[in-house]
VEXBAFI-59356 format. One record per residue (C-alpha): residue number from 1; residue in three letters; x, y, z. Coordinates in steps of 0.25 Angstrom, whole numbers, plus 5000, padded with zeros to 4 digits. Example, Ala and Ser with C-alpha at 12.3 -4.5 7.8 and 13.67 -1.06 7.14 Angstrom:
2
- 1, ALA, 5049, 4982, 5031 .
- 2, SER, 5055, 4996, 5029 .
END
This chain:
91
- 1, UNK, 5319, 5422, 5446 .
- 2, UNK, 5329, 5430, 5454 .
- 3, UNK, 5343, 5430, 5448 .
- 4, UNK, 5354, 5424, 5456 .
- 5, UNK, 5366, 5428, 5452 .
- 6, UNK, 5375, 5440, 5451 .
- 7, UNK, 5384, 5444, 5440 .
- 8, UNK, 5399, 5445, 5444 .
- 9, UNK, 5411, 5455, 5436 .
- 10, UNK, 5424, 5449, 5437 .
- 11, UNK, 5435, 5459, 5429 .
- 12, UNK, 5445, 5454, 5421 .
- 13, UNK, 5457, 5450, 5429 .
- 14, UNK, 5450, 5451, 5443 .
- 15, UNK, 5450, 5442, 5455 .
- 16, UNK, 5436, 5447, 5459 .
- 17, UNK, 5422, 5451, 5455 .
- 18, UNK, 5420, 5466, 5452 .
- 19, UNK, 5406, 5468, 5451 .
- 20, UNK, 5395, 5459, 5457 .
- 21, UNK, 5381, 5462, 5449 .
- 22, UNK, 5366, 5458, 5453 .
- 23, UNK, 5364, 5459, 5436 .
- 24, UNK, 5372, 5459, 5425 .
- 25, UNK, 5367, 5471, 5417 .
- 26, UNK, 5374, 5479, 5430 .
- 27, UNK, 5386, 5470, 5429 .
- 28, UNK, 5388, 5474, 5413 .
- 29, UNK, 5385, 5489, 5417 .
- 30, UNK, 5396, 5489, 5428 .
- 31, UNK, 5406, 5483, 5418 .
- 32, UNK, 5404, 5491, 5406 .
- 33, UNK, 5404, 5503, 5413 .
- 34, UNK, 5419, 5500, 5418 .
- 35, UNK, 5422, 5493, 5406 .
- 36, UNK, 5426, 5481, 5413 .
- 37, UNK, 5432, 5468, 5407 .
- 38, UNK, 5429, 5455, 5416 .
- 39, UNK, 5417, 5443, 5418 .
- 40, UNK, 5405, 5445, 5422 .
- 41, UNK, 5400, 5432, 5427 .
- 42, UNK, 5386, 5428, 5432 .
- 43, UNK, 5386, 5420, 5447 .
- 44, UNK, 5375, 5414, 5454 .
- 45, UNK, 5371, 5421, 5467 .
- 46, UNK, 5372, 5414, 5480 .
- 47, UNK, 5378, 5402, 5473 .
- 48, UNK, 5394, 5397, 5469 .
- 49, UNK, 5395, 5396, 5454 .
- 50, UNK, 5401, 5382, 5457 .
- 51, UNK, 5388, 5376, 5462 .
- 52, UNK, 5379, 5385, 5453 .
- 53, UNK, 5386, 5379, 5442 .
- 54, UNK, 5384, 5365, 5447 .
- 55, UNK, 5369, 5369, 5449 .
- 56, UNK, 5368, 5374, 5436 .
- 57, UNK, 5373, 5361, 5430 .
- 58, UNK, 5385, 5370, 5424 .
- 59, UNK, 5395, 5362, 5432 .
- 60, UNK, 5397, 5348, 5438 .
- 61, UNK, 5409, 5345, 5447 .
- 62, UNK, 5416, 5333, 5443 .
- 63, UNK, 5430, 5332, 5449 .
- 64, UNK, 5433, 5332, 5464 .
- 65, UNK, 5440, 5345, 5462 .
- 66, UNK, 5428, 5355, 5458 .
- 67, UNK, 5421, 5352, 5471 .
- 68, UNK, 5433, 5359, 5480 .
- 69, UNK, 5432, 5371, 5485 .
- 70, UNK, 5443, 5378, 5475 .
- 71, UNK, 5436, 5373, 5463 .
- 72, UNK, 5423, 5379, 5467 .
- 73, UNK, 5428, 5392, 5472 .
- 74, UNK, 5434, 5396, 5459 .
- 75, UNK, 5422, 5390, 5451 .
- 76, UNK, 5416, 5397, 5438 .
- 77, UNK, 5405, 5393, 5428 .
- 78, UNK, 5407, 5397, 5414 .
- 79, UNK, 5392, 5396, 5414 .
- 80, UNK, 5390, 5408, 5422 .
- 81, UNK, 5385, 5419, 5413 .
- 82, UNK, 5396, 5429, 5412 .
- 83, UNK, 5402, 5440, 5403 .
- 84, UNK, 5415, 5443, 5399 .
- 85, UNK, 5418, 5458, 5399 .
- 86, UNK, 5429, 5469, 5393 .
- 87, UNK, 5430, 5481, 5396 .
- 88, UNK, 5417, 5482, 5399 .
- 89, UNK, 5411, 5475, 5387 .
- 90, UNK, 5403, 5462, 5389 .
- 91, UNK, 5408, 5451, 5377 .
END
């Protein structure tokens, strides 16, 4: 089975990703080795996380505001896997 997702390093205190990675073990690497504090969050490739969480049966909408287009564009899942890091220390 191919994996379909990418692993995505967002630092403490950013607006944007700083490091897009194809596994995590290259992710982890790259963060230690500048000692970096931030969240390393799993997303699924060529899929929104809004509608893999519905697929996934993680979340369900069910008020008319988490169908419009501002709901779904700043949409996380806390049951992506993800990593919290300092300093370039995962934990």
């Amino acid at each position: 089975m191919v994996d379909r997702s990418v692993w995505v390093f967002s630092g403490a205190g950013s607006r944007f990703a700083s490091g897009i990675f194809a596994d995590k073990d290259t992710a982890c690497a790259w963060i230690s080795k500048h000692k970096l504090s931030g969240l390393l969050t799993r997303y699924p490739l060529g899929e929104g996380v809004y509608d893999w969480a519905i697929a996934e049966n993680y979340f369900s909408p069910n008020k008319p505001h988490e169908t419009t287009p501002e709901f779904i564009q700043g949409f996380t899942s806390a049951s992506q896997e993800h990593y919290h890091f300092e300093d370039g220390v995962c934990g």
